[in-house]
C-alpha positions, 0 to 999 in steps of 0.5 A, a space after each residue: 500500500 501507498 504511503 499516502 493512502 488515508 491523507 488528504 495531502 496530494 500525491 504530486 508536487 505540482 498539486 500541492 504548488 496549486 493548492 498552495 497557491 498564492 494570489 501575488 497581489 495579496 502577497 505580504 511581500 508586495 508593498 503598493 500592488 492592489 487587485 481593484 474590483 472592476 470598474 475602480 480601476 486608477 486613473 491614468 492622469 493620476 500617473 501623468 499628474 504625479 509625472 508632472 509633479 515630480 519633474 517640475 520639483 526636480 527642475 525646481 530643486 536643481 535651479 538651487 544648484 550653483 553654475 547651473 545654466 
């Protein structure tokens, strides 16, 4: 008789990496990925907008900087 015969453990390393499993976005590991339900999904000018921002504060930090044009 088999060893696992009884256990409710499965009998294949590929079964047990399945039921292991899990979702990468809930990850602990993961700091500021978010699964967002449909329709709530970020808005694309919060990206242009923060892109905005940081640029003109690192133009704005580097006319600071002696000998600069």
């Amino acid at each position: 008789m088999s060893a696992t015969v009884g256990k409710s453990s499965p009998q294949t390393g590929a079964i047990a990496v399945v039921q292991n499993a899990v979702d990468p976005a809930r990850r602990p590991d993961v700091l500021l990925r978010v699964r967002r339900d449909e329709g709530h999904e970020l808005s694309p000018w919060w990206m242009i907008g923060a892109f905005v921002g940081v640029s003109a504060a690192v133009i704005l930090l580097l006319s600071f900087v002696p000998g600069g044009a």
